[in-house]
C-alpha positions in Angstrom: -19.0 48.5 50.1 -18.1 48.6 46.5 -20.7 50.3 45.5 -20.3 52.6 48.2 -16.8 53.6 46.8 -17.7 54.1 43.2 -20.7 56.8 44.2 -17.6 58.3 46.4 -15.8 58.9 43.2 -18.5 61.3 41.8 -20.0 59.0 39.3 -23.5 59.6 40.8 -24.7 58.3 37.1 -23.4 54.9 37.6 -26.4 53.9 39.2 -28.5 54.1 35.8 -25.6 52.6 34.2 -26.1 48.8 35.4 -29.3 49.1 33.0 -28.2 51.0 30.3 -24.7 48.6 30.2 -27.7 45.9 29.7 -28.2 47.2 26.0 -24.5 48.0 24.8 -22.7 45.5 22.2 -21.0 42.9 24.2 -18.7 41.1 21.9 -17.3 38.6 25.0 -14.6 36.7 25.1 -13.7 35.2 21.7 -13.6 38.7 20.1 -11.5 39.8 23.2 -8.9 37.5 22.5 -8.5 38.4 19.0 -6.2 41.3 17.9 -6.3 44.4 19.7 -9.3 43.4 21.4 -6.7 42.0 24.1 -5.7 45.3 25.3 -9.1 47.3 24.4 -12.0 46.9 27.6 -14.5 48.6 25.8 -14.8 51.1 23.3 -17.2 54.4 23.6 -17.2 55.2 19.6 -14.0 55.8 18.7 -12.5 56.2 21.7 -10.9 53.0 23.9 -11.0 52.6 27.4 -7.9 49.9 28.0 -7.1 46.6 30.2 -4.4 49.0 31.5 -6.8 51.8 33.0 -9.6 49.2 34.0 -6.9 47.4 35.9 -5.2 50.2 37.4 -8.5 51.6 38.4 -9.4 48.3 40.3 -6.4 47.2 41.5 -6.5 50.8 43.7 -10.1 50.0 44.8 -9.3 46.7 46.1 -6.2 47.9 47.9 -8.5 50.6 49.7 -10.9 47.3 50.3 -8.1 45.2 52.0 -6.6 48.0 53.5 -9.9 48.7 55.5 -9.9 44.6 56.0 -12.4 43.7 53.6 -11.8 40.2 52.0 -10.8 40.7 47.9 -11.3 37.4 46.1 -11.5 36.8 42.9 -15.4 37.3 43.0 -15.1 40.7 44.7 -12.6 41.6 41.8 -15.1 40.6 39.0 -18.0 42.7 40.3 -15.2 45.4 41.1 -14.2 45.4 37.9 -17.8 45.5 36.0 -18.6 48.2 38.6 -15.4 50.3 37.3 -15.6 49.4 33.6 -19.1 51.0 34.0 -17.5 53.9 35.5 -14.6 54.6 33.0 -17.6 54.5 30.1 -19.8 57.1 32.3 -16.7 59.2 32.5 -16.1 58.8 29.0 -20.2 59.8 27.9 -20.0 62.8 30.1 -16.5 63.7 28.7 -17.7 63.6 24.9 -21.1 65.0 25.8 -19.1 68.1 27.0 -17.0 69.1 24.4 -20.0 68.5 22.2 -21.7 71.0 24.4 -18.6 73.1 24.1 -17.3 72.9 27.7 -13.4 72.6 28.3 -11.3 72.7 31.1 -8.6 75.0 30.5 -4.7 73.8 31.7 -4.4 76.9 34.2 -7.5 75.5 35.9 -5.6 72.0 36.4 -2.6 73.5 37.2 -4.1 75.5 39.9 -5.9 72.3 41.6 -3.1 70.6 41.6 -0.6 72.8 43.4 -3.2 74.5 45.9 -3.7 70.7 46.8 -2.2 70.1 50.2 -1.0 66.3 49.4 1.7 67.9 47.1 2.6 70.6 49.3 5.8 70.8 51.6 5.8 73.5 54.1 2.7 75.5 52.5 4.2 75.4 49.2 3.5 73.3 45.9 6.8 71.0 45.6 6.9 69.6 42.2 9.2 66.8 43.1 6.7 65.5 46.3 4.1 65.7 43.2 5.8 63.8 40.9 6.6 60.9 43.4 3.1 60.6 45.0 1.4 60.4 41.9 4.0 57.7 41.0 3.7 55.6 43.9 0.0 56.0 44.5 -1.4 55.8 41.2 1.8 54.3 39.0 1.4 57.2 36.6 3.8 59.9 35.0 2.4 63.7 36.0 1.1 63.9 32.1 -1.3 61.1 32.4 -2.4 62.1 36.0 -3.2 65.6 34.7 -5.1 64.1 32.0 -7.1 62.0 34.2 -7.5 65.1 36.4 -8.7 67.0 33.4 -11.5 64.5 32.3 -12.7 63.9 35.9 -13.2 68.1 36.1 -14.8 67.7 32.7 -17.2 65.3 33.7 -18.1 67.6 37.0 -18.6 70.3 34.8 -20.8 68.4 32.5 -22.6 66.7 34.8 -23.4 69.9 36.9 -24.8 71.6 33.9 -27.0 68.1 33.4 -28.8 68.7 37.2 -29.0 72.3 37.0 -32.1 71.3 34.9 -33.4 68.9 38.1 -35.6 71.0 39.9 -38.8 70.3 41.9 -41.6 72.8 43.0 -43.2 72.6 46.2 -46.4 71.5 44.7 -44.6 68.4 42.9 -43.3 67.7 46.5 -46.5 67.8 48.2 -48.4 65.9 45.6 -45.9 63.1 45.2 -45.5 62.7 49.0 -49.5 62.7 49.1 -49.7 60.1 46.3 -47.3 57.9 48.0 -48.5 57.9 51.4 -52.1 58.6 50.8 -52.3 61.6 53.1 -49.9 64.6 54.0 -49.5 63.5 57.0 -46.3 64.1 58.6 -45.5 65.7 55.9 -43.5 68.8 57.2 -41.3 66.6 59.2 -40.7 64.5 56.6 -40.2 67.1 53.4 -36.5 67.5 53.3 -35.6 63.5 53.2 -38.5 62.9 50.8 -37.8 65.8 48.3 -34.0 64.6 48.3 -35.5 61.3 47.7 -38.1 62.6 45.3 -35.4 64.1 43.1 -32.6 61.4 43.2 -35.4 59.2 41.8 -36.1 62.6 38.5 -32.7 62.3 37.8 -32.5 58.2 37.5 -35.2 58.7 35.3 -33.5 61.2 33.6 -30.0 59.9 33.5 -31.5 56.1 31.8 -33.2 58.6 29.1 -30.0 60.4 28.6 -27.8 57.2 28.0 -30.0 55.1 25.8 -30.3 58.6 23.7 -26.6 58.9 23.6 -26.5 54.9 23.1 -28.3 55.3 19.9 -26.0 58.1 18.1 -22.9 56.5 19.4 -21.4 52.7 19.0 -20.4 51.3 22.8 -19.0 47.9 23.1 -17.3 46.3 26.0 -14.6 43.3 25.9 -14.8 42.1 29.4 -14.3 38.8 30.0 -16.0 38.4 33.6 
């Protein structure tokens, strides 16, 4: 279920991150008690991810959970919690992998997602004050930090559809992969649309894991969780 939630959020690269996470700088808990370290989760370079986003993040995930009557204990929150944590440093990769790349996401573009959205609308029209409250009470943020979220999240798409425009698979590579795996081609026009989707969600794995251990060695990632 959990995992189910975070691919729902668009972070298709978590699933290489559970290795990748295996080789980052894990200080624990000693240095996350001292200093600043109390209020850092993890740091992506220079840039900090904070107890205050990790905690946000998770506490809206496990309302979701209970609220579709899933049981949130304390264990569920721990793996919750890794699970985001790994999210929030995907998000940041992506995000500082694009404007290295040069990509941006310009304010008229947020501004125009936001008020064509209909869960701020009243009556077919954008109401500034129905925005300003939902974004308070669902995500206990001011409009300047959800539009900044909102503008990392698009930058992240962005990057990340630029990153599997290079994914592509030829026919042949189909046919002789599915022949290599099941020793014959039989069945194998029935079953080419499920295996090629399988074929290339396997690529970009492959891919992804190369793509975060190369960013892993010209960038500094440590993480402070104590779970």
């Amino acid at each position: 279920m959990i995992s189910f939630l975070i691919r729902h959020k668009k972070v298709i690269l978590i699933i290489t991150l559970a290795f990748f996470l295996g080789s980052i700088v894990y200080l624990g808990a000693d240095a996350y008690r001292r200093g600043s370290f109390g209020t850092v989760a993890a740091t992506v370079g220079s840039k900090d991810i904070t107890n205050r986003q990790l905690y946000r993040i998770t506490d809206d995930y496990a309302r979701n959970l209970r609220n579709q009557g899933t049981d949130v204990d304390e264990t569920v929150l721990s793996v919750l919690r890794q699970e985001v944590l790994a999210m929030l440093i995907s998000e940041e990769i992506l995000n500082q992998s694009a404007q290295n790349a040069g990509l941006a996401v310009a304010d008229y573009e947020v501004a125009y997602d936001i008020q064509s959205s209909p869960f701020f609308n009243q009556n077919g029209q954008f109401n500034k004050a129905a925005y300003e409250a939902a974004v308070k009470r669902a995500a206990g943020m001011t409009p300047a930090e959800f539009e900044e979220q909102f503008r990392r999240g698009k930058l992240s798409d962005r990057f990340r559809g630029v990153l599997y425009s290079h994914f592509k698979l030829t026919p042949a590579e189909i046919k002789q992969a599915y022949k290599v795996q099941h020793g014959n081609l039989k069945n194998f026009e029935a079953n080419k649309q499920d295996f090629a989707a399988q074929l290339l969600d396997t690529k970009m794995e492959t891919a992804q894991k190369a793509f975060f251990d190369q960013f892993n060695e010209n960038v500094d990632i440590k993480t402070f969780l104590q779970d």
